[in-house]
C-alpha positions in Angstrom: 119.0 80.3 84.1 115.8 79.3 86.1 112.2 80.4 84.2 109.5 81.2 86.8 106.2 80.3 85.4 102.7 80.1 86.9 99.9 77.6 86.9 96.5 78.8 86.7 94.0 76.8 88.6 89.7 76.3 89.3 89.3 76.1 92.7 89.3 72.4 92.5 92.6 72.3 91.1 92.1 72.3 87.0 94.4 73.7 85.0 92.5 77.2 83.2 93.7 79.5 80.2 94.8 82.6 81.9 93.1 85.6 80.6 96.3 87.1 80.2 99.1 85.6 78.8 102.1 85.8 80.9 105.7 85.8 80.1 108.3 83.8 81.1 109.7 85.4 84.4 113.7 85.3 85.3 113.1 86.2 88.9 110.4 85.1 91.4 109.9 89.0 92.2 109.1 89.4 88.5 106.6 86.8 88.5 105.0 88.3 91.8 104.8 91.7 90.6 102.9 90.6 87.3 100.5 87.8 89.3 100.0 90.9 91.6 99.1 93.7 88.7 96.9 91.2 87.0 95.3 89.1 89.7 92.1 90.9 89.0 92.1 89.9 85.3 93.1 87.0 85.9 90.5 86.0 88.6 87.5 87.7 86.6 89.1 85.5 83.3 87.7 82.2 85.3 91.4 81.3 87.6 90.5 80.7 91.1 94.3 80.1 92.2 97.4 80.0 91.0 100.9 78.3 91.7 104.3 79.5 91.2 106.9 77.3 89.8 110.6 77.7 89.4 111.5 75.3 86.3 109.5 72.3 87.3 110.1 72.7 90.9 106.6 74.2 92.9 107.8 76.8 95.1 104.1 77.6 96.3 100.1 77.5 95.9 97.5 77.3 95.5 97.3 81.1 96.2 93.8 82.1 95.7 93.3 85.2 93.5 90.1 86.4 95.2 89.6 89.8 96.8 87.8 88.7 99.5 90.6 86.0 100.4 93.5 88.5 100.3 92.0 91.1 102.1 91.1 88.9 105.1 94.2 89.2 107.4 93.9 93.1 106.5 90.6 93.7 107.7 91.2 91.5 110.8 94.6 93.9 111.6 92.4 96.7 111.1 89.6 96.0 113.4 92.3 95.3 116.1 
C-alpha cells in the first residue's frame, strides 16, 4: 500500500518542522484534505511550500501555502 507524505519547505527549498504533525496518508485525497484544513497553521508555523509525495515518488510542489498566492486566480475570476 502506497503512504502519501508531505515535505514541508522555506521558500528557498529547506526542509522545516511542520507545526503540525501529520499522519501518514493512504490516499492522495487524504493528504489534500489535511494540507488543505491546516495550511494556515502550517504556513504561520514557518513552511512556505510544501510537496506531495507518494512513497518516494514526488507527485507535485512546491505548492506555496500562502493566502495571498492561493487566492490569486480567485480574485482575478472575480474581477472578470
Amino acid at each position: 500500500m502506497a503512504a502519501w507524505t508531505w515535505r514541508f519547505e522555506k521558500a528557498d527549498g529547506t526542509e522545516v518542522q511542520p507545526a503540525v504533525q501529520p499522519e501518514e496518508f493512504t490516499t492522495q485525497g487524504d493528504a489534500e484534505s489535511w494540507v488543505g484544513e491546516y495550511w494556515k497553521e502550517l504556513a504561520d508555523g514557518g513552511a512556505d511550500q510544501v510537496r506531495l509525495f507518494e512513497d518516494a515518488s514526488e507527485i507535485y510542489g512546491p505548492m506555496s501555502l500562502h493566502a495571498e498566492a492561493a487566492a490569486e486566480p480567485e480574485s482575478e475570476e472575480s474581477q472578470a
